[in-house]
C-alpha positions as CSV (number, residue, x, y, z in Angstrom):
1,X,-62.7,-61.0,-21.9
2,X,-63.3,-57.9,-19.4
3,X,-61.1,-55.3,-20.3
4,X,-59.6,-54.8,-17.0
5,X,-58.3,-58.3,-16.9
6,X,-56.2,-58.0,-20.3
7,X,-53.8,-56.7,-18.4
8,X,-52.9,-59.8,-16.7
9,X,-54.4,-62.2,-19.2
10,X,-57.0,-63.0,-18.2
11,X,-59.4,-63.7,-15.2
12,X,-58.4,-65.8,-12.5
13,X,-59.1,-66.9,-9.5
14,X,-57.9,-64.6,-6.8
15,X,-59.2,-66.7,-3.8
16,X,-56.5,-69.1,-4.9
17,X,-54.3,-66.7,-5.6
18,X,-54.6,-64.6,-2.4
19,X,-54.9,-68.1,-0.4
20,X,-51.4,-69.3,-2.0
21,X,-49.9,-65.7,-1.1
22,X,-50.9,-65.6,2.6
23,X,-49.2,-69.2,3.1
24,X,-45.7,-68.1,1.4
25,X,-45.5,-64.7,3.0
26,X,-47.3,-66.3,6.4
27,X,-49.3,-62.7,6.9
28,X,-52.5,-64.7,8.4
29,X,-55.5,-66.4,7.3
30,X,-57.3,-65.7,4.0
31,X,-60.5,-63.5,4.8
32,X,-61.6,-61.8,1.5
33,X,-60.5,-59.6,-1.0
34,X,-62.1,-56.9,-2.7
35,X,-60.4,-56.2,-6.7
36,X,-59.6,-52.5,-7.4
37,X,-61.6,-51.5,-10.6
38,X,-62.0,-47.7,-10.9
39,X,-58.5,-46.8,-11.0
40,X,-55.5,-47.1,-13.3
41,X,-55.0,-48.8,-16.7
42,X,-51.7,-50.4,-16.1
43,X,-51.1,-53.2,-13.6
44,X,-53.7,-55.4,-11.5
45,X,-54.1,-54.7,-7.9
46,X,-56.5,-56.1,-5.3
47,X,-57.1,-55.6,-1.8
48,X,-56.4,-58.4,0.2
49,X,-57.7,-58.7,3.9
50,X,-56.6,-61.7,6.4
51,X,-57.7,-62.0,9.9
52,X,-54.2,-60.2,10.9
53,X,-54.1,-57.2,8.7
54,X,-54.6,-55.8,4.9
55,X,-52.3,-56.1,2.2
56,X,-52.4,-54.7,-1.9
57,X,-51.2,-57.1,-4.0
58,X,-50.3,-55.4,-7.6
59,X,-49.8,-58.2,-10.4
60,X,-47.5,-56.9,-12.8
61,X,-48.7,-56.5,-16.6
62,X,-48.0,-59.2,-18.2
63,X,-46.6,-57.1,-21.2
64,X,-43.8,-56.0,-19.0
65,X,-40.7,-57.3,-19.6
66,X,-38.1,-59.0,-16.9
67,X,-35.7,-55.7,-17.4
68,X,-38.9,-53.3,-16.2
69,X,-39.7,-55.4,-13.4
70,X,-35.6,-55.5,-12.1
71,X,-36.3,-51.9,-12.9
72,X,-39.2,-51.5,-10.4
73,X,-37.2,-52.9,-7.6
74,X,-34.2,-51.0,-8.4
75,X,-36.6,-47.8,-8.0
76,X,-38.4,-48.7,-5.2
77,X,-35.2,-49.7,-3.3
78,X,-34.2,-45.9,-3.9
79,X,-37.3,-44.8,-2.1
80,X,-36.9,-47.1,0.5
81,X,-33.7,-46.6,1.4
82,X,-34.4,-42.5,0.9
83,X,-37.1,-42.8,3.4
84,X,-39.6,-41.4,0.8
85,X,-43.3,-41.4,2.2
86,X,-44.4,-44.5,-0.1
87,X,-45.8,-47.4,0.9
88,X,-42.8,-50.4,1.0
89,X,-42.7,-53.9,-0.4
90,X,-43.0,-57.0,1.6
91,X,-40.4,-59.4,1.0
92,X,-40.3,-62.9,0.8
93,X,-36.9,-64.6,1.6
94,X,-35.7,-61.4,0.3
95,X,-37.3,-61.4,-3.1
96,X,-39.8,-58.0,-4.1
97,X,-41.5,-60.3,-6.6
98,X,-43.2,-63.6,-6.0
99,X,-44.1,-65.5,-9.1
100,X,-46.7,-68.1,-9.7
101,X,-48.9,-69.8,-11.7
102,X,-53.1,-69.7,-11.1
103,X,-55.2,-71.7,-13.5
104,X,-52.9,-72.1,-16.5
105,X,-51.6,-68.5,-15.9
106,X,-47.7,-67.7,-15.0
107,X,-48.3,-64.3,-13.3
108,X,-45.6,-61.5,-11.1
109,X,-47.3,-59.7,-8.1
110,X,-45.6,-57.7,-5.4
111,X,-47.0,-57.7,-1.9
112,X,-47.4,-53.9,-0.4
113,X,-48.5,-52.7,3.0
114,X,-52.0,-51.3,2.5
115,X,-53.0,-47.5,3.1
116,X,-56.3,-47.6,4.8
117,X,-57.7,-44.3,2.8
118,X,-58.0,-43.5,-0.5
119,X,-56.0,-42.1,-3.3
120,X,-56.8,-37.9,-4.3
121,X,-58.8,-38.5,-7.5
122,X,-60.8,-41.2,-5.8
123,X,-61.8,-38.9,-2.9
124,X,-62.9,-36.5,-5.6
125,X,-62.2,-33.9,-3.4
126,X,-60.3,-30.1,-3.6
127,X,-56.6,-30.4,-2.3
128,X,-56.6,-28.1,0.4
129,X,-53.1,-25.9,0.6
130,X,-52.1,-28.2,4.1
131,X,-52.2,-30.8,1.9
132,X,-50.4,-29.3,-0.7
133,X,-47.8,-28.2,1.9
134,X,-47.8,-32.3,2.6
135,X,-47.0,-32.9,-0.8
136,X,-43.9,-30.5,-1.3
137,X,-42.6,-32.1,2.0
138,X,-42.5,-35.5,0.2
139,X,-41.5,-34.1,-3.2
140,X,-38.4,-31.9,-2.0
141,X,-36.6,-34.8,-0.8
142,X,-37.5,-37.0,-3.7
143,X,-35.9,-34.3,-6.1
144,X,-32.9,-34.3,-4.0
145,X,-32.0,-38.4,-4.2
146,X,-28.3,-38.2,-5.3
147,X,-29.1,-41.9,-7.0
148,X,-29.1,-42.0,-10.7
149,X,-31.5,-44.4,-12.7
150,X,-32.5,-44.3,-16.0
151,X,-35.8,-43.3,-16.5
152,X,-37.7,-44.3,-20.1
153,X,-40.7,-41.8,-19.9
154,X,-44.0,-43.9,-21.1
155,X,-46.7,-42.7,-23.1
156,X,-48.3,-40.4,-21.3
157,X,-45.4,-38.0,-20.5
158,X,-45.8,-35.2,-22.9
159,X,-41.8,-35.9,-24.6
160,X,-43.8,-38.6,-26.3
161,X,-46.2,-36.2,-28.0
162,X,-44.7,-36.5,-31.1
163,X,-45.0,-40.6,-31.4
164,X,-48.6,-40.4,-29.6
165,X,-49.9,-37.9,-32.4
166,X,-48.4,-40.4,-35.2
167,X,-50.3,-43.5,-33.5
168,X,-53.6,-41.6,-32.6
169,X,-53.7,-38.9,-35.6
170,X,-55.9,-41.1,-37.6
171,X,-58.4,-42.2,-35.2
172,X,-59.0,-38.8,-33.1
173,X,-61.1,-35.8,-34.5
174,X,-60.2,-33.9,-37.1
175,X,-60.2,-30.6,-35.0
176,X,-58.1,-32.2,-32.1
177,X,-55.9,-33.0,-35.1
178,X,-55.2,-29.5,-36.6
179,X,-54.9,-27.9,-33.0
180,X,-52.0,-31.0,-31.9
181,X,-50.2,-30.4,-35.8
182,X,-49.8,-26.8,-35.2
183,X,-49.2,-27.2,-31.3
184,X,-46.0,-29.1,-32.6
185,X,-44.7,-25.8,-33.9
186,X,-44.7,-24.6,-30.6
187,X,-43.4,-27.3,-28.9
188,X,-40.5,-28.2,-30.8
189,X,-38.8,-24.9,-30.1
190,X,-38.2,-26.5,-26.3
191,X,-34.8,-26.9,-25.3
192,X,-35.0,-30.0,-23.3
193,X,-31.0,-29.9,-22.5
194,X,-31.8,-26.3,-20.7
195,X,-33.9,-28.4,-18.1
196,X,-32.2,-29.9,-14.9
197,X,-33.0,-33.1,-14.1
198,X,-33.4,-35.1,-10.8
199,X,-34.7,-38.1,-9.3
200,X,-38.5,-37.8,-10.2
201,X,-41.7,-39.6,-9.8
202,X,-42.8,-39.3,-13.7
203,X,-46.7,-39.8,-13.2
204,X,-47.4,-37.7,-10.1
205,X,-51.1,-37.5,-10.6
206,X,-54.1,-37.8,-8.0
207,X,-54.4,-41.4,-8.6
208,X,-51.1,-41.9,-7.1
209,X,-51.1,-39.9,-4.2
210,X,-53.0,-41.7,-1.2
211,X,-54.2,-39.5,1.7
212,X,-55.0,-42.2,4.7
213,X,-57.5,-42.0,7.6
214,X,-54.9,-39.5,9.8
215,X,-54.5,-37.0,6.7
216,X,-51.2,-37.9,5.5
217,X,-50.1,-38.3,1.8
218,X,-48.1,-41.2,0.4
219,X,-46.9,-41.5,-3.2
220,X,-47.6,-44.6,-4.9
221,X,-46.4,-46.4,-8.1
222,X,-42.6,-45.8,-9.2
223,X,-43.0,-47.5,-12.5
224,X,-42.1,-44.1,-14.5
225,X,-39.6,-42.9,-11.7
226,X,-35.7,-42.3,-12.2
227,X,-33.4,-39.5,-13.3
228,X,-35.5,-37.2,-15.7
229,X,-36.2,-33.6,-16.3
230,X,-38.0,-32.1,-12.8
231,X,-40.0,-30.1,-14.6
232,X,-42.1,-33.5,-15.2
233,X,-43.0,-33.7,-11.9
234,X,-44.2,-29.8,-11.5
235,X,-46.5,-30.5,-15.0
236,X,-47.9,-33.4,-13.4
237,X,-48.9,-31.7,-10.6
238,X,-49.8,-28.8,-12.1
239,X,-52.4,-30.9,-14.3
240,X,-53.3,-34.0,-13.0
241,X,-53.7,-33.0,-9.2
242,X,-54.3,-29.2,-8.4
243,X,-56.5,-28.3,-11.6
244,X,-59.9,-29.4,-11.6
245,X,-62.1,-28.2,-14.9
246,X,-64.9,-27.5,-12.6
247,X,-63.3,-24.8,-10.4
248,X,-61.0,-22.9,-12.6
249,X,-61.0,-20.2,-9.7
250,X,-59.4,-22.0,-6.9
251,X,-57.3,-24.3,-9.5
252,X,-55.2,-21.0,-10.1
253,X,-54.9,-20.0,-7.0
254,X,-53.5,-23.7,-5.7
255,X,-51.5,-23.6,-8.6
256,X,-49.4,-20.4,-7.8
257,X,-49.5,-21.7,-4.1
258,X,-47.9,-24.8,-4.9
259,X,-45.2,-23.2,-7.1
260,X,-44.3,-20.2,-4.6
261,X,-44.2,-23.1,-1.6
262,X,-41.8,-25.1,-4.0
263,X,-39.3,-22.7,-5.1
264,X,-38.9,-21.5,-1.7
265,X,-37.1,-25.0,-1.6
266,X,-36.1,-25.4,-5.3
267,X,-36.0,-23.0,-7.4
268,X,-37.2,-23.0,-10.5
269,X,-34.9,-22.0,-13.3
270,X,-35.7,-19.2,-15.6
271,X,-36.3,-21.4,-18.6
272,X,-38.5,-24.2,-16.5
273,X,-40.9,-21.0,-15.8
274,X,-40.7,-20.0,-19.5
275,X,-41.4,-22.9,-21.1
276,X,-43.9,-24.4,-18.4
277,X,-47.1,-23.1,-20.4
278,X,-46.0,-24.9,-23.1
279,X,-45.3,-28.0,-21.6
280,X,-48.5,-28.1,-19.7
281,X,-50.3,-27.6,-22.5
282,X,-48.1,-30.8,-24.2
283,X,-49.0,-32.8,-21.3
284,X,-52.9,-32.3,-22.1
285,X,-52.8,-32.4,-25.5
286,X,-51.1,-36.3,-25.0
287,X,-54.2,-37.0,-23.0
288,X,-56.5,-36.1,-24.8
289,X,-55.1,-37.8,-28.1
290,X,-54.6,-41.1,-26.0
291,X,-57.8,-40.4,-24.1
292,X,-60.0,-39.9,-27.4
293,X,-58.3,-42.9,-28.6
294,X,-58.9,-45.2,-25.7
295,X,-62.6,-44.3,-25.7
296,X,-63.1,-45.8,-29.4
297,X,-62.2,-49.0,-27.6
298,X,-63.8,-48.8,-23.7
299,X,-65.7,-46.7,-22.0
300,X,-64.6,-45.4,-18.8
301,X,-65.2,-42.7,-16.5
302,X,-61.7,-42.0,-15.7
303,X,-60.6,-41.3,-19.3
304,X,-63.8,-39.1,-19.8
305,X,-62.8,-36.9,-16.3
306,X,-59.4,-36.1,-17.7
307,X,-60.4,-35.7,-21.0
308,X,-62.2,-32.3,-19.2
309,X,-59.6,-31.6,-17.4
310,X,-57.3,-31.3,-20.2
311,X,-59.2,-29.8,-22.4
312,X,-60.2,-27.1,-19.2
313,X,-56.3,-26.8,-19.4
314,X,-55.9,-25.7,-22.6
315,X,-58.1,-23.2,-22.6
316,X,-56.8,-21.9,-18.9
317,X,-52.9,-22.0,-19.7
């Protein structure tokens, strides 16, 4: 089975599919559809195009239990109704979530107004400082949602580093090994009760943050969003969208852009500065285990790009 379609199951047949959803949500005739491959490692999502409009459909990993998808809606309710710049949801008689079953397959999908653009890490371009002062517009408000929601951070948010180094710790290199055991040292002396918390995104990297044909940003995918530590949001940025290992140069110099245009809305505590380093540097060393780990099982050029980047991060912070 194709890797990418493990995360539903197995293949199906989206014609069907996409025919089936364009009759129940009545959002025109079925034209084609065009699957999105290159990006992401979680859900399914597909473009689908009818002679009215364009549409993503994201079916939900089938690993995902009935609790995380009530979850989803819950969070992307709170964007909505915060008029955060994120695509919305198309309903169906008032349900976020329509449910089927294709070939043999039960599947969950949501149906989501399409951004004609592309997201940042697609583009493979430098974020230029307008666009960065687009970003903090969106962020700002997001960190100031008075709603709370528990958030359970997911793998890749570095206050799993511990559990990621005892699932990986056998299977990545033995130098990548020694540098995480006696990174731990430093990490542990973290005080994560000294961090505020807010209303965050939790995996605010270029793959989910779409610029469309005008030049405006939109976040997308709230799966790892609710009331967490903020600083989660500033290393993900930090890392995953305004440092590229092939232009260390400018990276610093968006970085300390990006962080002087923030606090002039936030500021950052004393301790969030103090202990941002480190926490950057926890962030990589997550991806890297994960992503060294991943490769002994697929090939893919996403993995391999932030597998530089972190490692560019290491040495940089």
């Amino acid at each position: 089975m194709e890797k990418i379609y493990s995360r539903i199951g197995r293949k199906i047949d989206f014609k069907k599919l996409s025919i089936e959803i364009c009759n129940v949500y009545d959002i025109g005739k079925y034209f084609e559809h065009k699957l999105i491959e290159n990006v992401g490692i979680d859900d399914l999502s597909y473009i689908l195009c009818t002679d009215k409009s364009k549409f993503l459909v994201k079916i939900i990993n089938h690993n995902k239990t009935i609790t995380e998808i009530n979850q989803f809606i819950k969070k992307n309710d709170i964007i909505a109704k915060n008029k955060i710049q994120a695509p919305r949801i198309i309903l169906n008689k008032g349900n976020h979530i329509y449910s089927t079953e294709i070939n043999g397959l039960y599947i969950n999908c949501c149906i989501i107004e399409y951004i004609e653009g592309n997201d940042l890490y697609t583009k493979g371009e430098r974020i230029s400082k307008d666009d960065i002062d687009k970003l903090i517009d969106i962020i700002i408000p997001m960190h100031k949602i008075q709603d709370k929601l528990k958030i359970d951070y997911d793998e890749y948010c570095f206050m799993k580093i511990n559990e990621v180094y005892k699932k990986t710790s056998r299977k990545i290199p033995k130098k990548l090994k020694n540098e995480v055991k006696n990174f731990l040292e430093e990490y542990k002396k973290v005080d994560f009760k000294e961090l505020p918390i807010c209303f965050v995104h939790g995996d605010l990297i270029s793959s989910n943050i779409m610029k469309d044909k005008n030049g405006k940003l939109w976040l997308i995918d709230f799966f790892e969003s609710g009331t967490g530590i903020r600083i989660l949001d500033i290393v993900k940025i930090l890392n995953g969208v305004l440092f590229l290992y092939y232009d260390k140069e400018n990276s610093k110099e968006c970085e300390k852009y990006f962080l002087n245009k923030y606090q002039n809305y936030c500021k950052l505590t004393e301790y969030e500065l103090k202990v941002l380093p480190t926490l950057r540097k926890a962030d990589s060393y997550v991806g890297l285990m994960l992503g060294e780990y991943n490769l002994l099982m697929e090939e893919k050029r996403e993995t391999k790009f932030w597998l530089k980047n972190d490692k560019g991060i290491i040495e940089s912070v």
